[in-house]
C-alpha positions in Angstrom: 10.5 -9.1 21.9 9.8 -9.6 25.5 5.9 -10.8 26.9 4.9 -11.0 30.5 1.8 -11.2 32.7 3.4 -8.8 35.2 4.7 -5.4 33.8 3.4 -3.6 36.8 3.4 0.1 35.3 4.1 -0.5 31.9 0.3 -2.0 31.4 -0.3 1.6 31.7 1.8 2.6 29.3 2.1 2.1 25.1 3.9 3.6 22.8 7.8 4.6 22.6 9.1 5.4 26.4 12.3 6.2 25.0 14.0 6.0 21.3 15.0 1.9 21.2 11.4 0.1 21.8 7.7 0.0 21.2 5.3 -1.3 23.9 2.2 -2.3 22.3 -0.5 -3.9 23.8 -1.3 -7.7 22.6 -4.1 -9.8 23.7 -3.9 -9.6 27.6 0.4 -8.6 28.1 1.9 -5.6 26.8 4.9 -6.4 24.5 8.3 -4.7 23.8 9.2 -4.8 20.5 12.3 -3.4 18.5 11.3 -0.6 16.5 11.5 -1.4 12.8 13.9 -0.2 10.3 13.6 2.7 7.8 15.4 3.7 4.4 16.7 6.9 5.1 14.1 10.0 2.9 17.6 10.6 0.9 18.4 7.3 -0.4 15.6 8.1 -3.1 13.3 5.3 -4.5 14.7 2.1 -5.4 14.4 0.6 -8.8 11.2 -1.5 -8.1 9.5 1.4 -6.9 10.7 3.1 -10.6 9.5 0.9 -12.2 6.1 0.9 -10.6 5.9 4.0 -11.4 6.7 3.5 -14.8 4.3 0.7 -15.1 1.8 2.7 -13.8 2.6 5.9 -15.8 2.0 3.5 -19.0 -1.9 2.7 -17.8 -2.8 5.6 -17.3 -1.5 6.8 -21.0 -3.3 3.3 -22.1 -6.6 4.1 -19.7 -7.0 7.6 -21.5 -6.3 7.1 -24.9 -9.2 4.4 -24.3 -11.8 6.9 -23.1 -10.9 9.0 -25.7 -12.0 6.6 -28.4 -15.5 6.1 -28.5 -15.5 2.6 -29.7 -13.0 1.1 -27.1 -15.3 2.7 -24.3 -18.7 1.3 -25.3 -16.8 -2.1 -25.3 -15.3 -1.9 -21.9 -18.8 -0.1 -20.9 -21.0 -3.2 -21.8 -18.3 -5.9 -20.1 -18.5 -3.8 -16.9 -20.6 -3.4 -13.7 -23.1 -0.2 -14.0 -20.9 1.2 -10.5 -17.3 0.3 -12.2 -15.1 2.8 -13.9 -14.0 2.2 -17.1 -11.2 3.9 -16.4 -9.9 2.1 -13.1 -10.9 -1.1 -14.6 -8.8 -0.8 -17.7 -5.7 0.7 -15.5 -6.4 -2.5 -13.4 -6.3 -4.5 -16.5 -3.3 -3.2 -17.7 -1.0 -3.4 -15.1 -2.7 -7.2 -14.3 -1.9 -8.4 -17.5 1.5 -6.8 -18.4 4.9 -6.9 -17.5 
């Protein structure tokens, strides 16, 4: 990262002049920053991100089998802010409170 007062014709300027750096502009002095590093799109998802998904998969299946049974919904209903949704606050809920 480089910071100065006097870039002359780079105060101008913001964005990525060419492939290696970013100039952004920070309180008064534009900055050159690295750009950051990516995964490359092939590498797929990595294993925290499948098992987010997983997780999440599960609260849904959990969040619908709850508004499916009567009972279960009025009681989430009644614990809940008139402008909640049952069904965000149980997927909320579930992925909170399990591991």
């Amino acid at each position: 990262m480089k910071a100065g007062k006097d870039f002359g014709k780079l105060s101008s300027i913001a964005g990525r002049p060419d492939r290696m750096d970013v100039i952004r502009q920070r309180t008064s002095s534009p900055l050159i920053l690295r750009l950051p590093q990516r995964r490359p799109a092939t590498a797929g998802p990595t294993l925290r991100q499948l098992e987010s998904r997983r997780r999440f998969k599960e609260a849904v299946q959990y969040a619908k089998s709850v508004l499916r049974d009567p009972e279960s919904y009025e009681a989430w209903r009644r614990h809940l802010k008139p402008t909640r949704s049952v069904y965000t606050a149980v997927i909320a809920r579930y992925l909170k409170h399990t591991t």
